[in-house]
C-alpha positions, 0 to 999 in steps of 0.5 A: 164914794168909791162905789159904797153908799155908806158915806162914812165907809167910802171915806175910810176907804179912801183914808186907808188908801192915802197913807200909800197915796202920800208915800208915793209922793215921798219916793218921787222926791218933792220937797216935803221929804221921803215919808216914813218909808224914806226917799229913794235916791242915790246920794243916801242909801237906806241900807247904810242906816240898819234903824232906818231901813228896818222900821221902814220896812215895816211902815210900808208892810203897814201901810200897804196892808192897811191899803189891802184892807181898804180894796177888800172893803171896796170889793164887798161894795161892788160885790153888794151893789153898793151897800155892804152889810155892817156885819161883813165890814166890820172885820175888816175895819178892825183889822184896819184899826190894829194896822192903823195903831201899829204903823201910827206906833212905830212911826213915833217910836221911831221919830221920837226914842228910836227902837232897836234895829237888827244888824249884822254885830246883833241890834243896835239902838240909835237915836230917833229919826228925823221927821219930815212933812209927809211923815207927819201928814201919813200920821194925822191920817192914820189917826184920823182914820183910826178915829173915824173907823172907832166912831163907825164901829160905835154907831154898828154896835149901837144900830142893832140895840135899837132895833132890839129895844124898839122890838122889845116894846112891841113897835114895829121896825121897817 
């Protein structure tokens, strides 16, 4: 997928591009809701909602380096004709993984206590936002994501150990 021959690795990248992916679809006004990044319109302005517009800001910051991250990982698959060493991705997917936590946590702080927002009299503490459709389809593929890239840095970890310990036995390793 995406020009990467580890199947598994293709499909994390394109988990990392569908959180962006979805939020386009918030902005464009459907009727699933605006997203965590909120809806663009005229008839709410996110300015007017210093809570709102700050964690949004820091959601679309998420989900747009987690997006980064994914062409990063795509560019060492064509810059490796496909199969990227494990050891060259495996930054990169971390890093994933604390955007992927980080984003998922604001989102539900955010739609479930409320966190304190700057504004001009000093930080205000509201109450938390209301949750639509897209919103909660970015999170389950923030989760999935974290999930999975978790499982392909096991299998990485484990890949090496093998190889090690059938070495160790005196088998040959082709």
């Amino acid at each position: 997928m995406f020009g990467i021959r580890d199947r598994l690795l293709g499909v994390l990248v394109g988990l990392m591009f569908l959180p962006f992916a979805l939020q386009l679809l918030g902005w464009a006004g459907t009727p699933l809701g605006g997203g965590p990044c909120g809806a663009i319109g005229i008839d709410q302005l996110m300015l007017e909602q210093p809570q709102a517009f700050f964690y949004a800001q820091i959601m679309l910051w998420g989900i747009s380096l987690l997006m980064a991250t994914g062409f990063f990982v795509l560019m060492l698959g064509f810059m490796h004709n496909g199969s990227i060493p494990k050891p060259q991705a495996r930054p990169f997917l971390l890093v994933a993984v604390g955007i992927g936590v980080f984003t998922a946590m604001v989102y539900i702080l955010t739609h479930t206590w409320g966190l304190p927002a700057p504004s001009p009299i000093g930080w205000l503490m509201s109450g938390a936002e209301p949750t639509d459709a897209i919103g909660v389809l970015i999170l389950l593929v923030l989760f999935l994501q974290i999930g999975m890239t978790l499982r392909w840095l096991k299998q990485t970890e484990e890949t090496p150990q093998r190889a090690a310990s059938s070495q160790a036995n005196g088998s040959k390793v082709i």
